[in-house]
C-alpha positions in Angstrom: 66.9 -6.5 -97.7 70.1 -7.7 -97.0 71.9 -11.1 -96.4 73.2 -11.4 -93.1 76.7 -12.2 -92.8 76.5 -14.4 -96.0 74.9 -16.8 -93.3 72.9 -19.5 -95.9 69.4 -20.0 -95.4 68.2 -22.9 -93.2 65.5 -25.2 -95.0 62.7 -23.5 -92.4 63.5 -20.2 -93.9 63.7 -21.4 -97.6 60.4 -23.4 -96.4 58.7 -20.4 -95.3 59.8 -17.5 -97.9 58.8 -19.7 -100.8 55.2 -20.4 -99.5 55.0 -16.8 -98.4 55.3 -15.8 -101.7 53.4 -18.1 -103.7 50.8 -16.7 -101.2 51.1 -13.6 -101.4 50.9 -13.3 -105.2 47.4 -15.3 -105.2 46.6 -12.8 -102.8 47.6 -10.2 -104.8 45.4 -11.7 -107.7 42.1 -11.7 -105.3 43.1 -8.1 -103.8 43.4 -6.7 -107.3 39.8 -7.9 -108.4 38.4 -6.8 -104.9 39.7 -3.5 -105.1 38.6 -3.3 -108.6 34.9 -3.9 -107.4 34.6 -2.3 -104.1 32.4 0.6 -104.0 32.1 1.3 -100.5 34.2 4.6 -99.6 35.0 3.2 -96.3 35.9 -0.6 -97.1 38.0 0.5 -100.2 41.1 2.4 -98.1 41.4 -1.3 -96.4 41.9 -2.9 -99.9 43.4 -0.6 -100.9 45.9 -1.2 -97.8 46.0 -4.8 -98.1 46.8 -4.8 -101.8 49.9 -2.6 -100.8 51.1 -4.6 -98.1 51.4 -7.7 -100.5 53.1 -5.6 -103.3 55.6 -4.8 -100.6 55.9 -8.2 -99.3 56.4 -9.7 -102.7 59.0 -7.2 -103.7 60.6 -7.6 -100.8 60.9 -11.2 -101.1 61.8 -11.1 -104.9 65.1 -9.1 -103.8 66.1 -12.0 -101.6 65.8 -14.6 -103.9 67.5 -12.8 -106.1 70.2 -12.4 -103.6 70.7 -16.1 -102.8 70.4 -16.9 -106.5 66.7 -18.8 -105.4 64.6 -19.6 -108.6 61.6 -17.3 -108.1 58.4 -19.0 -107.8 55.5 -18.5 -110.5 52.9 -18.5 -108.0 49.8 -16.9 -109.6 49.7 -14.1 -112.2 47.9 -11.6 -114.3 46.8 -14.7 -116.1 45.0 -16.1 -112.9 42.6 -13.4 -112.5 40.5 -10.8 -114.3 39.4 -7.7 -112.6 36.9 -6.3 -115.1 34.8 -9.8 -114.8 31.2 -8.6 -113.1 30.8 -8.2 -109.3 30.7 -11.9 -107.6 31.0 -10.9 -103.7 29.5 -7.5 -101.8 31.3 -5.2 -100.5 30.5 -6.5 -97.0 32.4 -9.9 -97.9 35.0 -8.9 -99.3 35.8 -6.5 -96.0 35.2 -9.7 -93.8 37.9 -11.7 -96.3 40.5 -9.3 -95.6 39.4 -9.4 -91.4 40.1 -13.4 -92.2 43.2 -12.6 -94.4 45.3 -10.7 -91.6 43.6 -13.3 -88.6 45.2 -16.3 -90.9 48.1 -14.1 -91.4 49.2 -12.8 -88.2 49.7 -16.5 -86.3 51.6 -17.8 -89.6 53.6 -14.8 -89.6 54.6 -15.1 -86.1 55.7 -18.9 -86.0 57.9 -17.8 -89.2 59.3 -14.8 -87.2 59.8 -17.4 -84.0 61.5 -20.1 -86.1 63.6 -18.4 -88.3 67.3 -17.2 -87.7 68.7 -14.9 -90.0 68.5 -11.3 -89.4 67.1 -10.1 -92.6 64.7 -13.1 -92.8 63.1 -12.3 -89.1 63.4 -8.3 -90.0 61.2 -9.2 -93.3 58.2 -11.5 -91.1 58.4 -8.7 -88.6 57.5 -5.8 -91.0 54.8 -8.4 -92.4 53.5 -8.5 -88.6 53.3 -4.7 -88.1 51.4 -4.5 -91.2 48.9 -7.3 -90.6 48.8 -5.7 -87.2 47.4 -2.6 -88.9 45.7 -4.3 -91.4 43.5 -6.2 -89.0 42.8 -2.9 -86.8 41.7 -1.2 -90.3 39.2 -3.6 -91.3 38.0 -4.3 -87.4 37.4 -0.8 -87.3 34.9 -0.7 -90.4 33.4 -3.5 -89.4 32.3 -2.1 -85.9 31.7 1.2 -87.8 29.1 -0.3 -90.2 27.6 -2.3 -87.5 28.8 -5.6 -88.7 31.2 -6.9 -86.5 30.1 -10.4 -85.0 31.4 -10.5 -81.5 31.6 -14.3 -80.1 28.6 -14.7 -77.4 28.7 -13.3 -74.5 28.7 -15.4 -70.9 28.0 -14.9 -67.2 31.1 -13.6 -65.5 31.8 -15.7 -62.5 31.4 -14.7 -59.2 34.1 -16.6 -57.6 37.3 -18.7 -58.3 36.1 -22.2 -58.2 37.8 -26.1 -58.7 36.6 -28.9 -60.6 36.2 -32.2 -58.1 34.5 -34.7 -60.4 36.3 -36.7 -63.1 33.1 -36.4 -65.7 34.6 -32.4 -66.2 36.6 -34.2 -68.9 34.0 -36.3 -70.2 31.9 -33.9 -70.1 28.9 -36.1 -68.3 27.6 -35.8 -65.4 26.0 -38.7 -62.6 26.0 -41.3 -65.8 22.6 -40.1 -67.2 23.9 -39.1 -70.4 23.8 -34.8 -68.9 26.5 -32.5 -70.1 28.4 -30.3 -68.2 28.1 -26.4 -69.5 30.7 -25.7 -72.3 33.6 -23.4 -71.2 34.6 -20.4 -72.2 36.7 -21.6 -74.5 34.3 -24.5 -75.8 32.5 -22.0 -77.0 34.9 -19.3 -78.1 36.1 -22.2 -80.9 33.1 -23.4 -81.9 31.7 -19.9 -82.5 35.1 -19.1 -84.3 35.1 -22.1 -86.6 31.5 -21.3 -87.9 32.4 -18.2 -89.0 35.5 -20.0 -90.9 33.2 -22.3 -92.2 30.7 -19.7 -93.0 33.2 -17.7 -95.0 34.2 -21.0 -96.7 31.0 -21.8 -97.8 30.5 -18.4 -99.3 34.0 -18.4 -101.1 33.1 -21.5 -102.4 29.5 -21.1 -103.8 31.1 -18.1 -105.9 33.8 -19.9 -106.9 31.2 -23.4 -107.5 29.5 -20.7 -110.1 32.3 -19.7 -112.3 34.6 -22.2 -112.2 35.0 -23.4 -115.9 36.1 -26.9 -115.2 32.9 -29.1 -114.4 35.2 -31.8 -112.3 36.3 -28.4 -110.3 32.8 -27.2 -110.1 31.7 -30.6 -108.6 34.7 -30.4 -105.8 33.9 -27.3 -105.0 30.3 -28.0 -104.3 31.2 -30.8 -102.5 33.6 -28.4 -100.5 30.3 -26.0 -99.3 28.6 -29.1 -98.6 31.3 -30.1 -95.8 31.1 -26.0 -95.0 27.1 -26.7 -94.8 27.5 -30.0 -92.7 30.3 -28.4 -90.0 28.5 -25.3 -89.4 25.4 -27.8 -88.3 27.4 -29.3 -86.1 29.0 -26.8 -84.3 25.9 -24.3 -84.4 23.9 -27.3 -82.7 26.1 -27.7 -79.9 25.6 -24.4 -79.3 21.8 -24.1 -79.4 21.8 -27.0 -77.2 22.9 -24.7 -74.4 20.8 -21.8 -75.4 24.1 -20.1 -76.7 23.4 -17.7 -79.9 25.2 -18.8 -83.4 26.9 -16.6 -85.6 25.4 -15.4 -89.1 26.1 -16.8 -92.6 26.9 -14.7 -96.1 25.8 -16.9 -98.1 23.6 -13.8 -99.1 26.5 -11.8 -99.6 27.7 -14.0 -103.0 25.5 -12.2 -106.6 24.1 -14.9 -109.4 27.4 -14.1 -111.2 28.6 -16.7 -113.9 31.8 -14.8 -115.1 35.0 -16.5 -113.5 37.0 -13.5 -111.9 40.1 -16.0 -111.2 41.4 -19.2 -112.9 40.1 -22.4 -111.9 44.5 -23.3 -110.8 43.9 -19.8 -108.1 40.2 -21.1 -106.7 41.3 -24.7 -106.6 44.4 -23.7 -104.6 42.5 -21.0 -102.7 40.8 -23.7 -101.5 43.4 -25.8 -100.6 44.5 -22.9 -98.5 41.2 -22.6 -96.5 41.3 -26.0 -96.0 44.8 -26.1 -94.4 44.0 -23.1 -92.1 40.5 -24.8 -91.0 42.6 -28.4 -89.9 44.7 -26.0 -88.0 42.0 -24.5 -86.4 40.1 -27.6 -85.8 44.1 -28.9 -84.3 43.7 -25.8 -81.7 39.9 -26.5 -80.7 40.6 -30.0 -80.1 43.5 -29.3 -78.2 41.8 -26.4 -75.9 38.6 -28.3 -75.2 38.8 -30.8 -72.1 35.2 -32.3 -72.6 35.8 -35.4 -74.7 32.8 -35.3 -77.0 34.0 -31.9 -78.5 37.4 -33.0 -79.0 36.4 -36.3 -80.5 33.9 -34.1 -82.8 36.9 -31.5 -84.3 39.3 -35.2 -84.3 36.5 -36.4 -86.6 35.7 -33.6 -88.7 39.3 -32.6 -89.3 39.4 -36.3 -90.7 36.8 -35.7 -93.0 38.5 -32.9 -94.4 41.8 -33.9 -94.8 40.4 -36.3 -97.1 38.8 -33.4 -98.9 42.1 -31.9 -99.0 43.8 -34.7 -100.7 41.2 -35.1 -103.2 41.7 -31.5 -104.1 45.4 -32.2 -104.4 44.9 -34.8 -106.9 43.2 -32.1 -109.0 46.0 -29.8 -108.9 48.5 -32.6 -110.2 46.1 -33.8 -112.8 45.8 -30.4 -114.2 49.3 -29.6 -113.8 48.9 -26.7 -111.3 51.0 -28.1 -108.7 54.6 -26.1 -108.2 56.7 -27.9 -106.4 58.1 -26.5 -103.6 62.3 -26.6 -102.2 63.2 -29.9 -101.1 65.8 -32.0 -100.2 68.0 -33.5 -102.9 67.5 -37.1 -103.8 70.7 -38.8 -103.3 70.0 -42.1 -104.8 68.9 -40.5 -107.7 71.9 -38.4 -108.1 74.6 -41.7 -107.5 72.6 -43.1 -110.3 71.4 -46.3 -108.2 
C-alpha cells in the first residue's frame, strides 16, 4: 500500500485504521478457534475465507503504519485465544457469526470508504468491501443450502399506491381507543432484524458466561443475556401482537463447555463490540419507524444498554485491558500549566 503524495493522515483515517485493526486481530483470534473446530465440509471454506480476509486486512494495515511511523496497536493476540480448547459453539453458529461479521462489516466499511480522503486509505476499505461483499454471499449461500436461512416475515403486497390522511399514522393510534395502526414494512423489518442480533448476543454471551475465568466478568456477562433475554421479549411481542411470525433463537446451538477458548480482555471487549453495533441498530430503527411507541421503545432500550456498555467499560479499565486509542494532544499538559 502506498502513501499518497506524502499527503498526512486526517484524524478520521487515523480514527478508523486503528480500530479496524484492533478489530480485525480479535477477529482473527475468534476465526482461528472457529476454524479449528468446524467440521462441516461446507461451512469450513467460509472460515476458512473469513480468516483470510482479516490476515490480508491486518497485513495490509501493518504496512501503513509502518509507513507513517504509527505505533502498531497490540489489539489481541495468540495469548487471547486457544484453539485446541473443546468445542463451545456448533457449526451452525459459528456460520451465522460470520453472516453477522460481514452484515456489521460491510456498513462500517462503507462510512470509512465515504469519509476518508487519501487514495491508498480509500483503495484499502474498498478491497475490505469487495471481500465482505463475497464473504457475505459465501455464508448466505450455505445457509440457504442447509436450509437455515431465516428470511424476515413475509407481508401482503399492496394492491394500490395509497396516502396516509390521519395524524394518529405517527402515533400509531387510531379514533383514541387505545387501537394500533398495522406496523409497516419497515416496523417490522427492524424488529425482526434486531431479534436475531439479540438472539446471536445472547448465544455469544451464554458461552462466553461459561468460561469466562473472572467471576465479576461472568456476572456481567449474564447480566448482558439477560438484557439479550428481556429485548428479544419485547420486540418478538410486538410482533405476535399482529399475528406476525418471530425469528428462532440458538441458544441450543452453545455445548455445556467449561474450557475458556478466548481470554476474558477478548470476550469482555467482544462484547463491548456487540453492544456498540446493537445501539446503532436500535439508532436506525428508531429513526425508520414513524409510529411513536416503537421509536420511544428502541429510545428506551438503547438507554438501557448504553448503561450496560459503560459498566463493561469500567471492567476493561479496572483490569487494565483498555488500549487507548489516537487522540488529540493535550496542550495544557504539554505548556506545563
Amino acid at each position: 500500500m502506498e502513501t499518497a503524495h506524502n499527503i498526512r493522515l486526517t484524524v478520521t483515517e487515523v480514527g478508523l485504521l486503528w480500530t479496524t485493526y484492533v478489530n480485525d486481530t480479535m477477529a482473527r483470534c475468534v476465526l482461528t478457534y472457529f476454524l479449528n473446530k468446524v467440521e462441516d465440509t461446507e461451512i469450513k471454506p467460509v472460515i476458512e475465507y473469513a480468516l483470510k480476509i482479516t490476515n490480508i486486512q491486518i497485513k495490509a494495515l501493518t504496512a501503513l503504519f509502518h509507513s507513517e511511523n504509527f505505533p502498531i496497536p497490540i489489539g489481541f493476540t495468540d495469548e487471547d485465544v486457544n484453539a485446541s480448547a473443546p468445542r463451545l459453539f456448533t457449526d451452525h453458529l459459528i456460520l451465522e457469526y460470520v453472516k453477522n461479521m460481514s452484515k456489521v462489516g460491510l456498513p462500517i466499511c462503507s462510512m470509512a470508504f465515504t469519509m476518508t480522503s487519501r487514495s491508498d486509505v480509500r483503495a484499502f476499505y474498498a478491497d475490505c468491501i469487495s471481500q465482505i461483499q463475497t464473504l457475505d454471499q459465501q455464508s448466505t449461500g450455505v445457509l440457504q443450502s442447509k436450509g437455515l436461512y431465516i428470511r424476515p416475515p413475509f407481508i401482503t403486497i399492496p394492491k394500490k399506491v395509497d396516502f396516509v390522511d390521519k395524524q394518529s399514522f405517527l402515533s400509531g393510534r387510531f379514533l383514541g381507543f387505545g387501537d394500533k395502526r398495522p406496523l409497516i414494512a419497515m416496523e417490522i423489518s427492524s424488529l425482526s432484524a434486531n431479534i436475531m442480533t439479540n438472539a446471536l448476543g445472547k448465544a455469544l454471551m451464554i458461552g462466553f458466561s461459561q468460561v469466562a475465568k473472572s467471576q465479576e466478568i461472568r456476572q456481567y456477562l449474564v447480566r448482558g443475556k439477560e438484557i439479550s433475554s428481556k429485548h428479544i421479549k419485547v420486540f418478538s411481542d410486538q410482533l405476535v401482537d399482529e399475528d406476525i411470525p418471530s425469528p428462532m433463537t440458538w441458544d441450543s446451538d452453545v455445548t455445556n463447555s467449561t474450557v475458556p477458548p478466548f481470554s476474558d480482555k477478548l470476550m469482555l471487549s467482544h462484547v463491548a463490540m456487540l453492544v456498540t453495533a446493537g445501539t446503532g441498530n436500535y439508532a436506525m430503527a428508531a429513526a425508520a419507524s414513524p409510529r411513536a411507541d416503537i421509536t420511544s421503545t428502541f429510545v428506551r432500550l438503547a438507554a438501557e444498554i448504553a448503561i450496560y456498555a459503560k459498566d463493561g467499560a469500567k471492567l476493561t479499565i479496572e483490569n487494565g485491558w483498555l488500549e487507548e486509542p489516537p487522540q488529540a494532544p493535550n496542550r495544557e499538559e504539554l505548556a506545563g500549566v
